[in-house]
Structure formats: structure tokens, C-alpha cells
matplotlib code that plots the C-alpha trace (Angstrom):
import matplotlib.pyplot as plt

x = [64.2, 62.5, 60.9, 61.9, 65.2, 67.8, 69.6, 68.5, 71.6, 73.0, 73.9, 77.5, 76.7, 74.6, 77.1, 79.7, 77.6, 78.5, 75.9, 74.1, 73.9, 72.0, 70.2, 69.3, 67.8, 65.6, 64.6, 63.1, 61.7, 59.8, 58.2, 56.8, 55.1, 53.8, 51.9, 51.4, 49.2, 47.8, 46.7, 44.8, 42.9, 41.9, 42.3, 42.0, 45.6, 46.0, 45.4, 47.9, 51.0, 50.0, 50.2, 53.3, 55.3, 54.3, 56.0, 58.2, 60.9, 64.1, 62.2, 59.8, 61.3, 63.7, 61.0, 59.8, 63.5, 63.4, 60.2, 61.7, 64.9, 64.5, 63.1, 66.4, 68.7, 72.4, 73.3, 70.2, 71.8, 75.4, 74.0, 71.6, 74.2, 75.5, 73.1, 70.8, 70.3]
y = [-71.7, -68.9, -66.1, -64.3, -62.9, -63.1, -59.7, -56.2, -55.7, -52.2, -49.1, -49.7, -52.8, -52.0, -49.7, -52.1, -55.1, -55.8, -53.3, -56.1, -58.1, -54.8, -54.7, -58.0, -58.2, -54.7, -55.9, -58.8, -56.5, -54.2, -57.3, -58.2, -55.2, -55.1, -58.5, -58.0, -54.5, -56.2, -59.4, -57.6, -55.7, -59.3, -59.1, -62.0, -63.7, -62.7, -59.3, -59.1, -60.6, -58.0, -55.5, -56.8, -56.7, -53.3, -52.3, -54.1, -53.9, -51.6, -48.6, -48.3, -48.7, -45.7, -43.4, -44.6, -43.7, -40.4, -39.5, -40.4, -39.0, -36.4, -37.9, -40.5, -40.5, -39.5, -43.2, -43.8, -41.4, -42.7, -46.4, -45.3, -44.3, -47.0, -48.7, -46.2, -47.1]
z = [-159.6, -157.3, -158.3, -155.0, -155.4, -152.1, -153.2, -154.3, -156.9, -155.5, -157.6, -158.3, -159.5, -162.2, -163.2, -163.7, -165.2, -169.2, -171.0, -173.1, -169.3, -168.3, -171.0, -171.4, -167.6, -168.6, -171.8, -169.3, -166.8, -169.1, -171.2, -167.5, -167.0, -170.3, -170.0, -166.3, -167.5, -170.8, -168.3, -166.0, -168.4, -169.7, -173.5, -175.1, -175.9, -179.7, -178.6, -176.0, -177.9, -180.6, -178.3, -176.4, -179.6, -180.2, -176.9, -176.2, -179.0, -178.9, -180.8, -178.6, -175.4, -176.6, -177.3, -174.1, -172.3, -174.4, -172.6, -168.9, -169.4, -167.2, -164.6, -164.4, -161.4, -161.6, -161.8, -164.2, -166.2, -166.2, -167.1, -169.6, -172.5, -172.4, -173.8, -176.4, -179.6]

ax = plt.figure().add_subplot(projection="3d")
ax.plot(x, y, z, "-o")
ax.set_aspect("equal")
plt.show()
């Protein structure tokens, strides 16, 4: 398996993908970021799944999408319902 992905999945797309599919490759995306950022600050590994769970759990990341909302596209905007808590 690559890490290097052949396609950029386009708009409509995303629109039509199964909700828990959508959320299911977010969910994945956000947890990278999360231990990309705690990584480089170079906390020790305890630490970091500590903090990891603290942000990356379905609360958070909809106070998070609360926050944003305004910011969101059209599109981002028609997708995002779809899956709020």
C-alpha cells in the first residue's frame, strides 16, 4: 500500500459518498494532524496519546466544526449535516 494517492476525490463525490464512509475517512484525517502537530512538538509518547484522545473524539471535533462553520464552502456546508452529531 502507498501513501501517495493517484486521485484527488472531486466535490461531487464527496457529496455522494455514504456519510459514515465520509466520516470515517475525516475521522482518519484529523487523528493525522493531531499526532503530526503533537510529534513535532516532541512530547513524550504518554503525553501525546493523552492528548490525541482529548481531540480527537466526536465531541471535540464538533465544537471544533462549530467553530469553522462559517468559514465552510457551499459544498462543505451541504456535506457537513450530514454528519453532526
Amino acid at each position: 500500500m502507498s501513501l501517495r494517492f493517484s486521485k484527488i476525490m472531486e466535490d461531487h463525490s464527496a457529496v455522494q459518498m455514504n456519510p459514515l464512509q465520509l466520516a470515517y475517512l475525516g475521522d482518519v484525517v484529523w487523528e493525522m494532524i493531531v499526532r503530526y502537530d503533537l510529534t513535532i512538538r516532541k512530547y513524550n509518547v504518554n503525553h501525546m496519546h493523552k492528548e490525541s484522545i482529548k481531540l480527537v473524539n466526536a465531541h471535540t471535533q464538533a465544537e471544533i466544526l462549530h467553530l469553522i462553520e462559517s468559514n465552510l464552502s457551499s459544498t462543505e456546508k451541504t456535506v457537513h449535516p450530514r454528519n453532526s452529531i
